[in-house]
N, C-alpha and C positions, 0 to 999 in steps of 0.2 A: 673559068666558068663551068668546066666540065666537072668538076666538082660539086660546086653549087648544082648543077641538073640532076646529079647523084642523090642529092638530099631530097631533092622537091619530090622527084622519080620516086622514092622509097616510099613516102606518104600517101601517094595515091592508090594502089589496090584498097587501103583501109577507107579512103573515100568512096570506093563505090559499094560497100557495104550502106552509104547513105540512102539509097534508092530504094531500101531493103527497111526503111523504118519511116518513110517522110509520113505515116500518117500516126506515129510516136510523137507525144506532148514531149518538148525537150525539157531537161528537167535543171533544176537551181545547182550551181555550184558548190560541193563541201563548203563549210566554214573549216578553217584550219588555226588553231590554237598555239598559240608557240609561247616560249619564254625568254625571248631574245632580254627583253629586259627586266630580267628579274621580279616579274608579273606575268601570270597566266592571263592573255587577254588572245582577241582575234587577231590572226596575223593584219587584217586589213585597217585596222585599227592604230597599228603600230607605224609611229611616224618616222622610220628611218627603210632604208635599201636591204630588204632582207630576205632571203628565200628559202623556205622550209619544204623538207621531202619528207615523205612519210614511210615509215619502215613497208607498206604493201607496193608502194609505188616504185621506192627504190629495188624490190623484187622483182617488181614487172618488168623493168627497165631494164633488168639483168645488172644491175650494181651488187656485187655482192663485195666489193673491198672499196675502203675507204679512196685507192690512188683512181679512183673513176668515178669520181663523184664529178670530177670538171666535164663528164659528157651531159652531166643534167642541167648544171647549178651555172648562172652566167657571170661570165669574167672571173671564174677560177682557174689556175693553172697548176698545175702537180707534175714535177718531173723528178727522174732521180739518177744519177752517174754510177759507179763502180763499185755503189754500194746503199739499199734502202735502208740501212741504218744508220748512216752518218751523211749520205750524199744526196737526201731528200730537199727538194724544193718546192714550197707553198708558194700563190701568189696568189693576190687579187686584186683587180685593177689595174693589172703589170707590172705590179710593184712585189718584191717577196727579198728573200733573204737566202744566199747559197747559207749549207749548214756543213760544210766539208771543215771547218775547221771547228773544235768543241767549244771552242771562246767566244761564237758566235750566238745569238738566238734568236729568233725566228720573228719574222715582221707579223705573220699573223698568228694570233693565237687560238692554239685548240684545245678546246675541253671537252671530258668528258665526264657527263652528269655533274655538272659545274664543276669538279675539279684541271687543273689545268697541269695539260701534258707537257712536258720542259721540252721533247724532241719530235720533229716532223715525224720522223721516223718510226717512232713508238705510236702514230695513228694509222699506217700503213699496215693497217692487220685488216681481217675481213672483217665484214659488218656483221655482225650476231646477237640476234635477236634486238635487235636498234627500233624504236619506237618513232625516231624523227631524227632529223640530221638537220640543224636550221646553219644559212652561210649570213652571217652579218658584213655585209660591204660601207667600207669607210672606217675610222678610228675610232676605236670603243673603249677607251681610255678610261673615261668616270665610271663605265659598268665593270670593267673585266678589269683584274689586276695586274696581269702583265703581259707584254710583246701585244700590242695590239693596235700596231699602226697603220697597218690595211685593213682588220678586221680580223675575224672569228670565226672558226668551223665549231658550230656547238654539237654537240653526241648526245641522244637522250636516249638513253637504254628501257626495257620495259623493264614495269614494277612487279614485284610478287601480289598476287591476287586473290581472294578469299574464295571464290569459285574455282571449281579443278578447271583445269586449261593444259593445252598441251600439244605438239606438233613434230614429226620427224619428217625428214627429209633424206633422199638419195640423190644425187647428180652423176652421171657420166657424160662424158664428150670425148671428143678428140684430144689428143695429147695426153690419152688416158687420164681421162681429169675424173678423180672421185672425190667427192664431196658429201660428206654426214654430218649433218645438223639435226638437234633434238633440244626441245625445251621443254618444261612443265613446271606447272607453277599449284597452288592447292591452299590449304589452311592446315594450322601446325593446331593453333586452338580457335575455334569459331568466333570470327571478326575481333581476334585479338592478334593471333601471331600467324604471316603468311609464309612462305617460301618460294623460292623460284630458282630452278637450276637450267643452266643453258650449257650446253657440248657444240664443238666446231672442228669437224677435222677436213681439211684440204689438202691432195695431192696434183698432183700435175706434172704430165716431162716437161721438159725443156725444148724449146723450139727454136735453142741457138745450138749447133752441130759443129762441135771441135772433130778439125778434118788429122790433128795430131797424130789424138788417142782414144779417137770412136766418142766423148762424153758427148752428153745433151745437156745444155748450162742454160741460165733462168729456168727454173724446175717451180714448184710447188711443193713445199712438206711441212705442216706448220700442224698446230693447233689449240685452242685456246677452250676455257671451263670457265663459267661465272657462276657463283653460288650468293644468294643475297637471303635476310631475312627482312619484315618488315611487322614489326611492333607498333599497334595503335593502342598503346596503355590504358588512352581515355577519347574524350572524344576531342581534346584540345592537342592533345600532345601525342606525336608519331615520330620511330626512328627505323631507320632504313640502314639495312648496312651489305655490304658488298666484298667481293672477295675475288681476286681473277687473275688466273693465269692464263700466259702465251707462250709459246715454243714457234722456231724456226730452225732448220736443220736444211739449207736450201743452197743450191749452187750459182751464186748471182755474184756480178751483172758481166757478161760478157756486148765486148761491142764491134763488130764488124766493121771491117773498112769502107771507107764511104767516099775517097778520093785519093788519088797518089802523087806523092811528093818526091823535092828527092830526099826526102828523109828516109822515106820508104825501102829508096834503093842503098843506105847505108844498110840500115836492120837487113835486107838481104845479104850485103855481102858479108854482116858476121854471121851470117847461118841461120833467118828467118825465115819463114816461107811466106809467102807475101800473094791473099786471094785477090787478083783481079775485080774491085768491084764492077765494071761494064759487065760481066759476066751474070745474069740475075742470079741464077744458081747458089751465088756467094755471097748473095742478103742476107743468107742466114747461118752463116759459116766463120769458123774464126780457127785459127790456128795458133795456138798457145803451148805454154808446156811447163805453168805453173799454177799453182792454186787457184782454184775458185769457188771459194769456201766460203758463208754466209751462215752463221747462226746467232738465234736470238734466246734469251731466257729472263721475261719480265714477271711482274708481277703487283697489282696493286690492291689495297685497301678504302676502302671510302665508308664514311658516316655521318648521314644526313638525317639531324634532328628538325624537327616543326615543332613550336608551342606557340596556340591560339592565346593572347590573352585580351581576348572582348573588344576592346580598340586600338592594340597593337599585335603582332604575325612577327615570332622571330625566326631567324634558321641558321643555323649554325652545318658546318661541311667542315669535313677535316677528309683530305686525301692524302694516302702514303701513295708515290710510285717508285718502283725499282725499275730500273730497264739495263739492258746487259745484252751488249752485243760484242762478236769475234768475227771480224772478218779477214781473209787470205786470198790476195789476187794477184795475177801475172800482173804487174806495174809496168813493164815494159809492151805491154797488149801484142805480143809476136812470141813463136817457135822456138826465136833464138832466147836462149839463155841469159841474159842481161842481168834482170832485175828484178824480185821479187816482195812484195808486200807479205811480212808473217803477223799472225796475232795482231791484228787492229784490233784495240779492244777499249772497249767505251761500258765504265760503270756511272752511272747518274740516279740517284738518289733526288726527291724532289717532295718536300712534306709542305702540306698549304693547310691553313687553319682558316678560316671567312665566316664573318658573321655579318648577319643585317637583321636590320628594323623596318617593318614598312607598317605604317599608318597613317588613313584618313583622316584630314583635320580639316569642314569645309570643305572647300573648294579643291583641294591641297593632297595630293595621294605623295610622300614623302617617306622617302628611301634612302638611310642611312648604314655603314657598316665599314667593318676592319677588317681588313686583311693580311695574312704575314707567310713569308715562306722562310724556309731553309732548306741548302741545298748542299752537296756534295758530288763533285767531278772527278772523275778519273782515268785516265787514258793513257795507252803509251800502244808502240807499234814497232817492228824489225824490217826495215827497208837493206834487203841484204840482196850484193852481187853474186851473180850465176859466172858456168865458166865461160861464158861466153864475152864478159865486160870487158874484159883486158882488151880484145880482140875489137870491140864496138868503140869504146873509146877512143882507141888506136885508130880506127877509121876515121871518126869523127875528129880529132883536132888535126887531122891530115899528117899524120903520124909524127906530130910533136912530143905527146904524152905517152909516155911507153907503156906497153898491159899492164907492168908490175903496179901501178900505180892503181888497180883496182881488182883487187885479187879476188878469189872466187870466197866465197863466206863471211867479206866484209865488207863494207859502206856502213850506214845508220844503223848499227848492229841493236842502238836500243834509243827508241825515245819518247822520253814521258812527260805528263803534263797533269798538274792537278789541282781543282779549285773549288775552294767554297766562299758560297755567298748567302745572303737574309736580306730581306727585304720586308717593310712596314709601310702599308698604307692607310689611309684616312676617306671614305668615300659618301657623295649624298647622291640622289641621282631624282629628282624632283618633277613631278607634271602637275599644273596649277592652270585651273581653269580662270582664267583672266574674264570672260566673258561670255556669254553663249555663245558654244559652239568651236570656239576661243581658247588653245589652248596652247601654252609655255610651257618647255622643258630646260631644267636647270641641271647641271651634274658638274662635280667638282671632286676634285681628287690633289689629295698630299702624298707623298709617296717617295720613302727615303731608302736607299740600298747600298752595300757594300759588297765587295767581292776581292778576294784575294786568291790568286794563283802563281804556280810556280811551274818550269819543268826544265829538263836536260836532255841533251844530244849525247850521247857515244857515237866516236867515229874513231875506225883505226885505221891503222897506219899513218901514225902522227911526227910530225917534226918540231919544235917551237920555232913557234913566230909572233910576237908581239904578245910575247908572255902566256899564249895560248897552244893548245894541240894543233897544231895544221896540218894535213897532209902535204906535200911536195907537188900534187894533183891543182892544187888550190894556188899556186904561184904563178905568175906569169914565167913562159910566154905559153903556158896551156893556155887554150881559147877559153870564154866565159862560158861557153855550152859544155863544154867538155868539164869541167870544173863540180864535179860531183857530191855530193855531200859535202862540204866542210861545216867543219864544227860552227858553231854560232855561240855566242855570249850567252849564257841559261837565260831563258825565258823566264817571265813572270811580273810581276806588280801590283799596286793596290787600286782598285777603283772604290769611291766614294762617293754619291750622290741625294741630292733630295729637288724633286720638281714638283711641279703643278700643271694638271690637266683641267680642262674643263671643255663644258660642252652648251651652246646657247641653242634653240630652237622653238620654233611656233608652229603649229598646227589649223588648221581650220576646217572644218565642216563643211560645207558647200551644201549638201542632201546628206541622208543617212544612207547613202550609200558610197559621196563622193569626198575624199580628202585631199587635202593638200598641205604639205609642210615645207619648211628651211633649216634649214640647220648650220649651226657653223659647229665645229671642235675645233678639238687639238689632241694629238699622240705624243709617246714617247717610248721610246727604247732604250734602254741602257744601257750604256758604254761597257767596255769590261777588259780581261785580259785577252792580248794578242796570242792564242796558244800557235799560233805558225810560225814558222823560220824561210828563211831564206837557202834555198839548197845549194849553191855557188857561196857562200861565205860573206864574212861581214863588209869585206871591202867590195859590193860590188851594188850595193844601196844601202840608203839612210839606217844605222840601224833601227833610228826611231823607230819607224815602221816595222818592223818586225819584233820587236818585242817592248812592253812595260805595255800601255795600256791606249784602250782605243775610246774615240769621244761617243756621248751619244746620239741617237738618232732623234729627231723631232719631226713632226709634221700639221699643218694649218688646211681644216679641210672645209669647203664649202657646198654644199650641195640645197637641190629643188628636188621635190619630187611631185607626182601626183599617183594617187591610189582610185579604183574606183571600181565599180559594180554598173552595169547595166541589165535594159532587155530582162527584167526580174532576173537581175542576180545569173543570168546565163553567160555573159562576158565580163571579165576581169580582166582590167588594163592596168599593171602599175609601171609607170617608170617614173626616172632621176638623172636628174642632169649633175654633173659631180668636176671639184676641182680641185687636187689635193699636191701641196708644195711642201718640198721635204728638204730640210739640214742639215748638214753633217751624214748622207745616204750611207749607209754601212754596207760596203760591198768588198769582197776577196778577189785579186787575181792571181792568177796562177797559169807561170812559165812552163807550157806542157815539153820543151823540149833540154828546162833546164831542171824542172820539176821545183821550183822557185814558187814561193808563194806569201802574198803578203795584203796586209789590211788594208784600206784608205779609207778614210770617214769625210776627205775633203770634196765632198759633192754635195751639190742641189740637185732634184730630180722632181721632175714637177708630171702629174698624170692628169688625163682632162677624159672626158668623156661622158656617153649618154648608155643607160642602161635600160632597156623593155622588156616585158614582161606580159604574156596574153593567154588566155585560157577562156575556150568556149562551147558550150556544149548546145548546138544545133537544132541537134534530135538526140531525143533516148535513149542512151548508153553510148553516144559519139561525144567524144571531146578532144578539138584542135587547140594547137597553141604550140607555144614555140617564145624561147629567149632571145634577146639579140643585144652586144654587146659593140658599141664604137668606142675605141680609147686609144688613144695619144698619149705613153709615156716615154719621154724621155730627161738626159740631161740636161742639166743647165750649163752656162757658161762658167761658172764656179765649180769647175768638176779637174781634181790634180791630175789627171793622166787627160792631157790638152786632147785625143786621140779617140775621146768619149764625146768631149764637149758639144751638144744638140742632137745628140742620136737617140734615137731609140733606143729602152734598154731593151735588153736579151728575154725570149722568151714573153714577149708582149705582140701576139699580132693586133692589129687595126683594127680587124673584123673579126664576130663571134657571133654566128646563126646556129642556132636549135631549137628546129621544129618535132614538133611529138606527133601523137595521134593515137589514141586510144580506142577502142571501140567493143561494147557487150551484147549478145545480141543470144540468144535462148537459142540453143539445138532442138533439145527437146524436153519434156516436162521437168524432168532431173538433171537437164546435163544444159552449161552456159558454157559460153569458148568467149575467152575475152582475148584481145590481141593489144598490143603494142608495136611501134614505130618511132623512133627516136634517133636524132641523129645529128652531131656537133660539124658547122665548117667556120675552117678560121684560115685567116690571110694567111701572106707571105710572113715570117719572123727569121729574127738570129736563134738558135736555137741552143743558145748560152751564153753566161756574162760577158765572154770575149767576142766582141762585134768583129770579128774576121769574117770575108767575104765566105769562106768553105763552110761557114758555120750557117748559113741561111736556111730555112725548111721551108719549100713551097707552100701554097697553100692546099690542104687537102679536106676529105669530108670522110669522118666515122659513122657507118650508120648500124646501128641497132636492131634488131625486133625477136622478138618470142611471141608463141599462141599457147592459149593453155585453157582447157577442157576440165571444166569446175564440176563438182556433182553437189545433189542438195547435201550428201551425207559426210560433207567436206574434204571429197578426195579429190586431190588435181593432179595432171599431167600437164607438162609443158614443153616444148620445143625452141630452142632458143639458139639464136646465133647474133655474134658479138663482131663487127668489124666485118659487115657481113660481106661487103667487098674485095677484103682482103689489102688492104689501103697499106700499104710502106712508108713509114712515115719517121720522125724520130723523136722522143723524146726530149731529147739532147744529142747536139753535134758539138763535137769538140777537137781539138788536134790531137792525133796520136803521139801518146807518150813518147819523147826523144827521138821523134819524126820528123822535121822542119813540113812543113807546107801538106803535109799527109793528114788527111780527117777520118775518125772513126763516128761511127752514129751508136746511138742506144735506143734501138728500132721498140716502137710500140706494140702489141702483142698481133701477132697474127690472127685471121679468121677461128673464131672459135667457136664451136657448137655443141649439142648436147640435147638431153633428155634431163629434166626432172621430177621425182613425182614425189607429191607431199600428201599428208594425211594431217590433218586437225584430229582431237581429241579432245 
């Protein structure tokens, strides 16, 4: 509860600026407009669990990267392991998808500007020049075309504009964090052709301290350009088109120890040096003595046609993305020389073509369209021993397996993986006013995919055995931890699928202010190929599992909600009560002390809970409010690893409270100071897929605020601090690499503060 007093505590200084306006008319709440379903209508309007941030707000808040959007938006979770480009995890409603293996895809889906991004990872850039960020919660199967069985992060960037516009930015803070941001936007020819270009450049040290060899690791070095044109030919017909790169060149993710085993005390005595976590000094401390290299180079294309034609609105979207990441990490997370990750490297290619029709017929607003993608995967990686392995091995099987058997420059010297896949669907998405007031939504989707991948292991020091390469390593009586790389049978196979989604729902009016709906769907995920293997070799599980192909995911979800407006439009109350049962759960484990890793699709996982939502504005320029999230997900009893079955899964706590607090209030005739207060507390959780007791993260509270002094001639200054307690907390807990009973955490960012001042133009 000292946590929770943290949060409440934070919000009150902005409360006694109330005393400071009680004879201020309090004033109506924004309308806020979104496109969740493919109509521009009022968020309040719209009958499903959805919450929209608006690119000023998301500023105030001090969100500037997409992985802290879960301090605003309710029941999202965003964490990431050893690597934000491959090791990213979405959730929502506690339900999400690890993405460490590339054969995997992601339970919710994210787009940007209706294109849809194939990798968590590739949204994990900062937010620039972003118009609205809406979170769709529950299965959006009939609207969005793929992975969208929790739901949707939607990205709406700003449009080019026929009035000049325009704004630059500096940031400094601690960790020498420099940040420059600039946009502008104008007309190419008047009310015919616009433009808009947008600039993001982000620095930052690193505030993880390898005590090795002096580096500072999780740093900041990125940045990204968007160039767009926008063509309104006539007055029916408009095309939009986009253009965008990102760069990363960063040293991520190192992760501290966070408990000690006696795994611990092996990696010492091959020569690690092993930080006392009791020590606090050493939260932010790690000792390594191999790569920790992270770079990104993406790049994508979009074009979005409109043609009015009098009783039908088509629109047509074609997105190209590239995305291209290399990353190099100490894999053995210690001093000692073990084991190192080279070149992780993930190319993904991802071309989406989508078109619809929407028109009014009666009663009938009717929304039809196709969709199709194809795609291309590539990846391979060098998991090569240091000179230290002979020596750590030799410890580990209690000196059964002799050094030679893991010599310094070999293990998984090379391994690759590669796949493509297309997919076609058929979609309606329907709202039919049954009666006054009275309204049905219908949505139905056909949707058929294939996917074929392949890939290979190198491992030397082979011997034959069972017609295969084996090492000597990989025979009995070396232990099964000890058992290093062996070869695996090549991965690969074909998946082939075609399903149906749909969606039922009804609406009602109550007042024009007050809604109420139901809804039942249905999601789907598609199965695909297993790009993991087994690090211990084939005799030591089902190969099934580890290679040819995995089932897919389905889920049945039912939810209530009610939406509403009081007090003229001063308070907004929306919540939903939600129940969502899922087949064939698509979840990865992985043996951190054999470094083993393998599929299972044979789960039910069923999520329950209730979502709120409050925003109130009192008096004149105050407005409280705050989200709040209960949810219960766990296993079912049909779940293959017995050891799961009724738990809670990973990274889901119970509770999720965030209260805001805004407030604007005039300095003087030219000068306004508007402030912010924001701040997320969530329960106890596991804080990763493997429910081990070391893996639990208390419950803690982030809290938020910046103040910032506007002028009428639009120049502002701000003050901003992120995590303003300075809270330790983790991301992700996990076991240290080939450490028995030893946990490392992937600590959340430290206190961070700063200065920034912007100018409009």
């Amino acid at each position: 509860m000292k946590a929770l007093s943290l949060v409440v505590a934070s919000t009150l200084p902005l409360l006694a600026y109330t005393a400071m306006a009680q004879e201020s008319a309090p004033e109506a709440l924004d309308e806020i407009i979104v496109t969740a379903t493919k109509r521009s209508e009022s968020l309040q309007r719209v009958p499903m669990a959805i919450s929209a941030i608006g690119g000023d707000t998301l500023a105030s808040s001090g969100i500037t990267e997409a992985r802290a959007l879960p301090q605003i938006a309710p029941s999202l979770f965003i964490s990431t392991s050893t690597s934000e480009s491959s090791g990213t995890q979405v959730r929502l409603r506690g339900v999400g998808t690890s993405s460490q293996n590339v054969g995997f895809e992601p339970s919710v889906g994210i787009f940007e500007d209706g294109v849809y991004l194939n990798r968590p990872g590739e949204a994990l850039s900062d937010l620039m020049d972003v118009k609205r960020v809406e979170v769709l919660r529950g299965p959006q199967g009939t609207l969005y075309g793929k992975n969208t069985t929790t739901g949707v992060i939607n990205v709406i960037t700003k449009e080019p504009t026929f009035d000049w516009s325009g704004d630059g930015s500096i940031t400094y803070g601690n960790y020498n964090t420099l940040r420059l941001g600039s946009d502008v936007s104008g007309p190419i020819v008047a009310d015919k052709l616009a433009f808009r270009l947008s600039g993001l450049y982000s620095r930052r040290d690193g505030y993880i301290h390898d005590v090795t060899d002096g580096r500072d690791l999780n740093d900041r070095d990125r940045y990204q350009f968007r160039a767009q044109l926008l063509l309104k030919a006539s007055e029916t017909f408009s095309l939009r088109l986009i253009g965008e790169v990102q760069h990363k060149d960063e040293a991520c993710c190192a992760a501290p120890y966070l408990s000690l085993g006696s795994g611990a005390a092996t990696m010492a005595a091959a020569g690690g040096t092993i930080l006392n976590p009791a020590n606090e000094d050493n939260r932010y401390k790690v000792a390594l003595n191999g790569p920790m290299d992270s770079k990104v180079n993406a790049h994508a294309v979009t074009a979005i046609a409109n043609w009015d034609l009098e009783d039908f609105q088509t629109k047509v979207t074609y997105g190209h993305r590239y995305f291209g990441s290399s990353d190099s990490y100490d894999s053995d997370n210690s001093s000692a020389n073990v084991l190192n990750v080279y070149g992780q490297q993930l190319r993904d290619r991802m071309d989406t073509l989508e078109a619809q029709l929407t028109t009014t017929q009666g009663p009938a607003d009717l929304l039809f369209g196709v969709f199709g993608y194809d795609n291309t995967i590539g990846a391979s990686q060098s998991s090569v021993f240091g000179t230290d392995a002979g020596r750590f091995y030799n410890l580990l099987s209690g000196g059964i397996a002799p050094a030679s058997y893991y010599p310094a420059g070999g293990g998984d010297t090379q391994q690759t993986f590669s796949q493509s896949g297309r997919g076609l669907s058929l979609f309606t998405h329907d709202v039919i006013e049954i009666a006054p007031k009275l309204k049905a939504t219908v949505g139905l989707r056909w949707l058929t995919e294939e996917k074929t991948g392949s890939g290979q292991v190198y491992t030397d020091g082979v011997a034959d055995y069972y017609g295969m390469p084996l090492p000597a390593r990989c025979k009995a009586p070396v232990p099964s931890a000890a058992r290093a790389f062996c070869p695996d049978n090549p991965i690969g196979g074909k998946y082939s699928a075609s399903h149906w989604t749909y969606a039922l729902g009804l609406s009602y009016e109550l007042t024009p202010d007050d809604m109420i709906f139901a809804n039942y769907s249905t999601g789907y995920k598609g199965g695909g190929i297993n790009a993991a293997k087994d690090a211990r070799g084939p005799t030591t599980v089902n190969p099934a599992t580890v290679s040819g192909t995995f089932a897919a995911e389905t889920v049945k979800s039912y939810e209530v909600g009610l939406k509403s407006h009081a007090f003229n439009r001063m308070l907004t109350v929306n919540a939903t009560a939600f129940l969502m049962d899922f087949d064939n759960f698509q979840f990865q484990t992985r043996d951190q002390t054999t470094l083993s890793t393998q599929v299972q699709t044979a789960a039910s996982v069923r999520s329950k809970g209730v979502e709120l939502e409050l925003s109130l504005n009192p008096v004149k320029g105050l407005t409280l409010g705050g989200n709040a999230a209960f949810i219960i997900a766990q296993y079912g009893k049909e779940t293959a690893d017995a050891t799961l079955a009724g738990n809670r899964l990973g990274n889901s706590p119970k509770w999720t409270l965030q209260p805001f607090a805004t407030y604007s209030v005039p300095l003087t005739p030219d000068w306004t100071l508007n402030s912010t207060v924001n701040a997320r507390y969530v329960t106890d959780y596991i804080a990763n897929t493997t429910l081990l007791a070391g893996n639990r993260q208390p419950g803690y509270a982030i809290v938020n605020a910046s103040f910032t002094v506007e002028s009428r001639d639009d120049l502002s200054i701000s003050l901003y601090a992120n995590n303003l307690f300075d809270r330790y907390y983790a991301t992700l807990r996990t076991q240290a690499p080939l450490q028995a009973n030893t946990f490392i955490i992937f600590p959340g960012e430290p206190r961070t503060f700063g200065v920034t001042v912007r100018r409009l133009f």
